[in-house]
C-alpha positions in Angstrom: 0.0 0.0 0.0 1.4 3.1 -1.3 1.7 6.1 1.3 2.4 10.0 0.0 3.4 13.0 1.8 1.1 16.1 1.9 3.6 17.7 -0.5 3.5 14.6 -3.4 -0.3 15.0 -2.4 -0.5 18.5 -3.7 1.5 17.9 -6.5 -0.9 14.8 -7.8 -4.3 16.9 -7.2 -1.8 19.4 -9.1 -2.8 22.4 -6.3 -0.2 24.2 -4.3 1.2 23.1 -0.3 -1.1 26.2 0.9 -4.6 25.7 -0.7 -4.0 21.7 0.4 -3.2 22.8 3.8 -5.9 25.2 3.5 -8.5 23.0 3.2 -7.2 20.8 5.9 -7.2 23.3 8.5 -11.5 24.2 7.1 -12.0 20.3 7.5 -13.2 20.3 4.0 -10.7 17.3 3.2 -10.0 14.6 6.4 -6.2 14.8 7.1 -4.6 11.7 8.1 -3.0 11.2 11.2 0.1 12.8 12.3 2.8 9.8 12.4 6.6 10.3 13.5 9.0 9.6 10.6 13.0 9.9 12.1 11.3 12.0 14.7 9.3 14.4 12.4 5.6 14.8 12.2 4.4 13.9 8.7 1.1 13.3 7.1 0.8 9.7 5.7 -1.8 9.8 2.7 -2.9 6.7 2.1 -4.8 5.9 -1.5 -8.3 6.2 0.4 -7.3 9.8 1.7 -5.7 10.5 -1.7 -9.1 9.6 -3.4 -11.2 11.8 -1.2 -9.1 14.9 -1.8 -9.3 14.3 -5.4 -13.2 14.1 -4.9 -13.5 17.4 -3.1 -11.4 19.0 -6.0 -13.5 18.0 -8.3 -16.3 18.9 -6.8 -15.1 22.5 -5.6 -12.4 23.7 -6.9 -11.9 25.1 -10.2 -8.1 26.8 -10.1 -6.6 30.3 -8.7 -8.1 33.3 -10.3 -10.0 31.6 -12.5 -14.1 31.7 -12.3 -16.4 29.1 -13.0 -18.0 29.0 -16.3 -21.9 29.3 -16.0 -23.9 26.6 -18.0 -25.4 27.4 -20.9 -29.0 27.7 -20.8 -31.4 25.9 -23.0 -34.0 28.6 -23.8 
């Protein structure tokens, strides 16, 4: 099973450090646990906590600056 940092997670949603950590501190994505690597505290992302962020980012986020296209409606 295949464990990422919060950094490679960032990088694979393709967001920045800050907007993941963001959302982590607004509860809007579940962080994983804090777990001592060589006596640091990192985040270990499993796939399932991987595949949840990429849910939320689907769902809500559509990129820095940019604003959301409206749907076309059919008159």
């Amino acid at each position: 099973m295949a464990t990422y940092s919060t950094a490679q997670v960032a990088k694979i949603l393709g967001i920045g450090t800050d907007t993941l950590h963001r959302w982590l501190k607004e509860k809007k994505v579940a962080a994983p646990k804090l777990t001592f690597v060589g006596g640091v505290k990192v985040r270990l992302w499993s796939e399932t906590h991987l595949d949840i962020a990429k849910r939320y980012k689907a769902e809500h986020y559509w990129g820095k600056g940019a604003r959301r296209r409206r749907a076309k409606r059919d008159e």
